[in-house]
N, C-alpha and C positions, 0 to 999 in steps of 0.2 A: 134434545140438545146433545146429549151424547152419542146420539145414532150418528148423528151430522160431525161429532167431533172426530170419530171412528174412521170414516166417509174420509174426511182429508187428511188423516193420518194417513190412511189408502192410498190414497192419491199420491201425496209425497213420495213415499214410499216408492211406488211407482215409476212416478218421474225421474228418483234417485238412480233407479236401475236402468233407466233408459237414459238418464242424462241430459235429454234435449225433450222439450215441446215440441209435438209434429205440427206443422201446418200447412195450408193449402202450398200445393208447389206454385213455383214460378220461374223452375229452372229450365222443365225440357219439355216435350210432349212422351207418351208413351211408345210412340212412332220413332222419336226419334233415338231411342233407345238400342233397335234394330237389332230387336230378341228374332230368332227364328226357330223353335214355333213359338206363335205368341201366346206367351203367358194366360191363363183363364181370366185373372184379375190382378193388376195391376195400381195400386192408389199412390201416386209420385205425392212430395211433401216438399216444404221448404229444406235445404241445407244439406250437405254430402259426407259421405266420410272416405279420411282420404288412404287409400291404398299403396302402402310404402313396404320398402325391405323390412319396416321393425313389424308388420302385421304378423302375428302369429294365427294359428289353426287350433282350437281346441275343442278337443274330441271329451264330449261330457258322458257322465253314465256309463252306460254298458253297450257300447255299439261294437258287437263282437262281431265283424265283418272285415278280414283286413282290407277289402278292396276299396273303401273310404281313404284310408291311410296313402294307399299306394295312390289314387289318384290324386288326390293333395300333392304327393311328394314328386308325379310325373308330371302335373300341369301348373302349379306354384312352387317350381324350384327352388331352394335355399331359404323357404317361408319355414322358422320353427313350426314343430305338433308336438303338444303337449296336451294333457289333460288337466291341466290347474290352472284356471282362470286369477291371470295377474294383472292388473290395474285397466287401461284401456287398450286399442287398437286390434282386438281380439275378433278371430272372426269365430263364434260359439257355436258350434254341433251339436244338436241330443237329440235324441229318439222322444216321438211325442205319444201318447196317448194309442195304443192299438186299432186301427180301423181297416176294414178290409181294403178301404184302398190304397195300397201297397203303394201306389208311385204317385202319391198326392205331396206335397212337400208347402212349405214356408219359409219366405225368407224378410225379415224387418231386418231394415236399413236403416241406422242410427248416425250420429255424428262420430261417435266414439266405440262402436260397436255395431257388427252384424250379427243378427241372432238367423239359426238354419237351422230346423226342425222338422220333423217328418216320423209318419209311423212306422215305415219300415225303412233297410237299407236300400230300397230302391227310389224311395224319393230322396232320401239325402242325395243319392249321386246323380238325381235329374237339378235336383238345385245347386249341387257344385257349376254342373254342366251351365244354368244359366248365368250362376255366378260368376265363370269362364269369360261369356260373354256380355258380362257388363263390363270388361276389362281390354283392351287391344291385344290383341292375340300373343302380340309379343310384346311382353312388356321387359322395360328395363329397370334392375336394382336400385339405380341410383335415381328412381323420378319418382314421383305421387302423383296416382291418379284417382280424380274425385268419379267417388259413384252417389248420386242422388237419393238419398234419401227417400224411401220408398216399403212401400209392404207388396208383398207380393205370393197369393194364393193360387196356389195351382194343382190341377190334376187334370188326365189326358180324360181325352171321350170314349176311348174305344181301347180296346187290352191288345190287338193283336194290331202292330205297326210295322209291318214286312215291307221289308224288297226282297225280289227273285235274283240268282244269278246262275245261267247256264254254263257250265265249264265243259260240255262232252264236246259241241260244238267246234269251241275254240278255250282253250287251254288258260288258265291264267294261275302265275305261281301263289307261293305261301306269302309274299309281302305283298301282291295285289290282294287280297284274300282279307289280309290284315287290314289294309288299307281301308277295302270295301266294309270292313264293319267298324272300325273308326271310327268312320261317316254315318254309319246309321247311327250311331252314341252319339254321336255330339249330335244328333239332329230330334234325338230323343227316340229314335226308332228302335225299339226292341225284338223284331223275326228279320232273321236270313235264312230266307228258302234257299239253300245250294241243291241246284238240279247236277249231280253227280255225275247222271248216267243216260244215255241216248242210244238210237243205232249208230253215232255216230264215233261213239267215244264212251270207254267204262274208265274212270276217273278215281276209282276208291281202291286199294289195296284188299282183297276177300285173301286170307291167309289159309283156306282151306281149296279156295278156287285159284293158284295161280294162276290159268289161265286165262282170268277176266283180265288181267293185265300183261299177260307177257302177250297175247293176241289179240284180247278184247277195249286195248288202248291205242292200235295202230293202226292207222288209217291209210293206205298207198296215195291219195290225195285227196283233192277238194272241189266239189264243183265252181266252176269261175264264173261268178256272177250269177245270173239265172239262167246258164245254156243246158238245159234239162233234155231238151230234144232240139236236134240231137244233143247227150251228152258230150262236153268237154270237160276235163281235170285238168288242172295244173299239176298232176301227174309228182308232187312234193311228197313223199311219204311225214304223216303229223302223227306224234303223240304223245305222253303225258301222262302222269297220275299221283295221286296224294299216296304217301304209305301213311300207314294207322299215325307211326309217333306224330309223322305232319299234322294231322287231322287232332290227333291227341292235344299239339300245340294250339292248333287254331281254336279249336273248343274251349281250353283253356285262357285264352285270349280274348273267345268275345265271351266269356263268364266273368272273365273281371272289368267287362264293359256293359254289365247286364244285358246282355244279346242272345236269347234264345237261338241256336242252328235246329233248322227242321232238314233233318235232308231228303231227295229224293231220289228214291229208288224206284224207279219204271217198271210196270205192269202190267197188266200181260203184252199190251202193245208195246213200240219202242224199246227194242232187245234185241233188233239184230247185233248189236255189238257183243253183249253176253253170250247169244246162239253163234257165234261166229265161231267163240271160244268153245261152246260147248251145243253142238249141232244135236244132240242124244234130245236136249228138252224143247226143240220145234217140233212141228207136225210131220214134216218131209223127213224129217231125220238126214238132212244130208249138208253136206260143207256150203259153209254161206261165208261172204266176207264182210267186214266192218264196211259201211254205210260212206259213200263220199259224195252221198246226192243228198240236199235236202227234202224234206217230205213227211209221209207216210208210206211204211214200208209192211207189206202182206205178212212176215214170216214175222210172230208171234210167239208166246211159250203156249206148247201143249195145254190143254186144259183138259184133258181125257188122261192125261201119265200122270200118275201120282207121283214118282220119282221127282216130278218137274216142282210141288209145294215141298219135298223136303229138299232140294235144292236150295227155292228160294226161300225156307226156313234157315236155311242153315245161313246164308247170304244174312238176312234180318237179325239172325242172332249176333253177331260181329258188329254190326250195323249199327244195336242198340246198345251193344258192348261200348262203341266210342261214344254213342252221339246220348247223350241223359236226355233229349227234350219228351215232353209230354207224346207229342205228334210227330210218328212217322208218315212221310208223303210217299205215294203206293201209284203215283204218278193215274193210270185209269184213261187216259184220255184218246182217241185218235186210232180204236183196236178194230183195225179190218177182220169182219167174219172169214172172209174166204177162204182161208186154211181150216178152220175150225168146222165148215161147211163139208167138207172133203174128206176130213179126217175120220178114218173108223173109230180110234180114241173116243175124239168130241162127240160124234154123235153118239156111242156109246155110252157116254157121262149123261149127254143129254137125255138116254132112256132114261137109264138107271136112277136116275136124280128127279124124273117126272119134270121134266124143264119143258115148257113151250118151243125155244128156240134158240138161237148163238146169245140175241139178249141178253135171255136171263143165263146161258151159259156163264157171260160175263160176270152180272149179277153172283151167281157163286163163286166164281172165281174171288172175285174180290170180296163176297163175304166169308171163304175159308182163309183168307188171307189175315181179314179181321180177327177172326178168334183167335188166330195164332199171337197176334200182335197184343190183341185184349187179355189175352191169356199169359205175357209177360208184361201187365200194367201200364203197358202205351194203347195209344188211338191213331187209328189211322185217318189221315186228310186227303183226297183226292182231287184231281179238276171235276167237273160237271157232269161227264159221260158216267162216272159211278152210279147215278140215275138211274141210269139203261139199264131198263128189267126188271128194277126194285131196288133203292138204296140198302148198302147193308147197314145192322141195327143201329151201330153207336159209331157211323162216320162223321163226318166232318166235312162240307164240301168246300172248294174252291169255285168260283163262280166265273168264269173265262170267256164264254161264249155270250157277252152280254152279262144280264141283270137277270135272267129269266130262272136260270135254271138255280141261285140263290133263293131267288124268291122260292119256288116250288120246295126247296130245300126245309126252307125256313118256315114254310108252311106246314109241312112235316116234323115242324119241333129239333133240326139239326142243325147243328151251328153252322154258318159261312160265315166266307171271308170274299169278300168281293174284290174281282179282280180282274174285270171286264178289260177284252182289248181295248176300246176305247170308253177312257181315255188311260189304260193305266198299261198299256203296253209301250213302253219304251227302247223298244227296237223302231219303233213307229219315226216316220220324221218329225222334225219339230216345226217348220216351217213348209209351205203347201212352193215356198221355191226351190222345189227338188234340187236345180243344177247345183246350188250352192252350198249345199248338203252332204255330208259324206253316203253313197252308196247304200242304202235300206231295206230292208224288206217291203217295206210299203206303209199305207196307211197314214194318218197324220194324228195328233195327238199334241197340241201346242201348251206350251207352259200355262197359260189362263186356262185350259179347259181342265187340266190337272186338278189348279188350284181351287177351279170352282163343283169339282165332284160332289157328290155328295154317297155315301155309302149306304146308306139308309134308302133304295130307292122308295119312287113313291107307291109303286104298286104291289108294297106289301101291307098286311094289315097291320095295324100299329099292336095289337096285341103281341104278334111275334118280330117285331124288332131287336126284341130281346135280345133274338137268335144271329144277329150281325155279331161279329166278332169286331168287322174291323177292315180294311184293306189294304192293298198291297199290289207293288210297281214289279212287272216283270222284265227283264232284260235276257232276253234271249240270244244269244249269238251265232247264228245264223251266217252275220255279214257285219259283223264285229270283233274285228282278227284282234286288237292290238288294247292295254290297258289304257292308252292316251282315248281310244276312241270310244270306250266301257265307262267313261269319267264325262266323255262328250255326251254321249246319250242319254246318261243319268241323270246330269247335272247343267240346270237348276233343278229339272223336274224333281226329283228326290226332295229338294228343299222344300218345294211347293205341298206336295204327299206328304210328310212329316206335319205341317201346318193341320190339311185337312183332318189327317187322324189323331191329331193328339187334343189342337183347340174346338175343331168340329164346330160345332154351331154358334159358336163363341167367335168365327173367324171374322176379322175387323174388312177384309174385302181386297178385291186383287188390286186395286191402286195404292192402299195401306200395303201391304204384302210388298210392291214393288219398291217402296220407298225403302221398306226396312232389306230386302235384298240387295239394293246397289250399298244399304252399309256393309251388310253379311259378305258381297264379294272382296272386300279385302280378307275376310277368314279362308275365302275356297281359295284365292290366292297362295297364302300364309300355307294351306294343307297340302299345296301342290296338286290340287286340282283342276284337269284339262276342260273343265267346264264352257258348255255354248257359252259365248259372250253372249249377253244381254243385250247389245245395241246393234244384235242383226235382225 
């Protein structure tokens, strides 16, 4: 009898704090809610609590992160934050119980309270995010708006949620930049691979190598269209490039939108723009210009001059100066032997080193690369081609070419990230009616086939699934001059990508998916996003 009196004391109690009896909803569906990405679990309940100017934010505990703060105070403007919980309308913050999954979060929806909870600061500011959008993008001071009563558990499937963005290409300043990881945050996407550097374009400030940038950013023009043979230019001199503070800023920027930058720095192929600037570390040794053809391009860094790794050590060093992430990108992909074939250097390394052939010449290259990098506490990530010859020990691959060479990766116990042209190349068109498309590279890649990826392919063994990290949309700019049309290409598809890797097997289906995006496009609306319309 006493057990049982204890029991609804409990209870009471209980109830007191939460103020309201939950019960089955009968308000909305969860569809209609028009989360993107959708939530893991979601339980709607009778009754709302209504969101007005008097709602306050209050920050419990010890959540010593100010980037909680700041984003409360940039996306609910003139909402008090306090830390002392006074009467109702309170929306309550605290850190929960430590678990290593970092961006799992909770959110219960009360009549008179929302409680938000999470074990580290990255899920609190994934459940602000959804928070966001249980509310109209813009709301106004003077109105109440009811959000459904609801619990809401969450955490993503997969740790690494990138998009790609090429800038050597085609140039895009410091507010598109901003812009572009904005959107990964509100979408819950945590990696921006920024591809820095090309033969087309050196993009980053080196303060020991001027002239990556006073030569190795300037382009006399661009090829027009695909007129390759014969060439024509639009004969436009193009150029461009971040200095450190820029880059210092943008770091800073997507840090307090918890956004990982991985950047990438190109190796040993794709440099003619660096070798332009500095012809001493090609095989020819002799003046080359910045690249205004797309392609693959023969001229290479030495891999026979030692001069040519403390170059690109010294480049790396600055590199990891700005950029704090885990994983440096060493680029690896697309390295024609032919120079390296000819060179008395290369084949000399190639003795001297007991190497079979340009391969595994490669193969070393990229693994003295590695120790340099492992040797200053990062790792390096490459495309697929890192393979060739022998993976080095503790890489990381990108999976580009297909599924295949993840798998093989992953087979080998090293992490990938899958990121197969199709479907996750988004230079690709979106629609198979070319005419009514902006100008492309090729290939098709439609918002459903996005949606329905799956990253996990099936011809791995399930033992090493482990080793998926995760995937990631790449936007190459090739034939994508302008940010209206960097916003067209991405967008929905981005939206669609974000789904797949955060809810992953939990995804409710691409007719679900579409319902809750025709509500989402009033947000790309609201964010100034040039996004494909949906009803072409």
């Amino acid at each position: 009898m006493q057990k049982l009196i204890l029991l609804l004391i409990a209870t009471q109690l209980l109830f007191a704090c939460q103020n309201e009896v939950k019960q089955v909803s009968k308000i909305a569906s969860v569809t209609d809610l028009g989360l993107i990405p959708q939530p893991k679990q979601i339980t709607l309940q009778e009754g709302s609590f209504s969101f007005n100017n008097d709602t306050k934010f209050v920050l419990l505990g010890d959540i010593n992160d100010s980037r909680i703060e700041k984003f409360i105070k940039q996306n609910f403007k003139g909402h008090k934050i306090t830390d002392k919980e006074q009467g109702d309308n309170n929306i309550l913050i605290s850190l929960s119980a430590p678990d290593k999954h970092k961006e799992k979060y909770e959110i219960d929806v009360f009549t008179k309270n929302i409680a938000i909870s999470a074990p580290a600061t990255q899920g609190l500011f994934y459940a602000l995010q959804t928070l966001k959008q249980l509310l109209p993008e813009e709301f106004s001071p003077d109105k109440s708006y009811q959000i459904p009563v609801m619990t809401i558990n969450d955490e993503p499937q997969f740790a690494w949620r990138g998009a790609h963005l090429d800038v050597s290409r085609h140039f895009f300043g410091v507010n598109y930049i901003k812009k572009y990881i904005d959107l990964l945050a509100k979408h819950k996407m945590n990696t921006f691979h920024w591809h820095l550097v090309d033969d087309q374009g050196w993009r980053i400030e080196i303060k020991k190598y001027p002239k990556l940038t006073e030569i190795g950013s300037k382009r006399k023009g661009t090829v027009v269209k695909k007129h390759f043979k014969p060439f024509i230019s639009d004969n436009k001199p193009y150029d461009g490039y971040y200095t450190q503070e820029q880059i210092k800023e943008i770091v800073a920027y997507a840090h307090d939108r918890f956004v990982t930058i991985v950047p990438e720095i190109e190796m040993p192929g794709h440099s003619l723009a660096a070798l332009a600037a500095y012809p001493q570390y090609s095989c020819l040794q002799k003046p080359l210009e910045v690249g205004q053809k797309w392609g693959v391009v023969k001229d290479v860094y030495c891999a026979g001059n030692d001069s040519t790794f403390v170059f690109l050590e010294n480049i790396l060093d600055e590199v990891m100066t700005l950029f704090p992430s885990k994983y440096i990108h060493i680029g690896g992909d697309e390295v024609p032997k032919t120079r390296w074939k000819k060179c008395k250097k290369c084949q000399a390394r190639i003795a001297s080193e007991g190497l079979k052939d340009e391969h595994e010449l490669q193969s070393y290259f990229i693994t003295r690369i590695e120790k340099y990098i492992n040797s200053q506490g990062r790792q390096i990530i490459g495309w697929d081609e890192i393979l060739e010859g022998g993976l080095a020990p503790n890489a990381t691959v990108m999976s580009w070419r297909g599924e295949k060479g993840g798998i093989e990766a992953a087979k080998q116990n090293h992490y990938v990230v899958m990121s197969p042209g199709k479907p996750l190349y988004f230079d690709h068109y979106q629609s198979k009616d070319r005419a009514n498309e902006p100008f492309a590279i090729g290939g098709y890649n439609s918002l459903q086939m996005v949606y329905e990826y799956n990253p996990v392919p099936k011809g791995i063994p399930a033992d090493k699934a482990k080793y998926i990290l995760g995937a990631q949309a790449n936007l190459w700019t090739e034939y994508i001059p302008t940010p209206e049309q960097a916003d067209y290409m991405a967008y929905p598809r981005l939206t669609a990508l974000s789904e797949v890797v955060w809810t992953g097997n939990n995804k409710p289906g691409y007719n679900d998916f579409m319902k809750r995006l025709r509500l989402h496009e009033k947000r790309l609306q609201a964010w100034g996003v040039h996004y494909r319309s949906l009803d072409k």
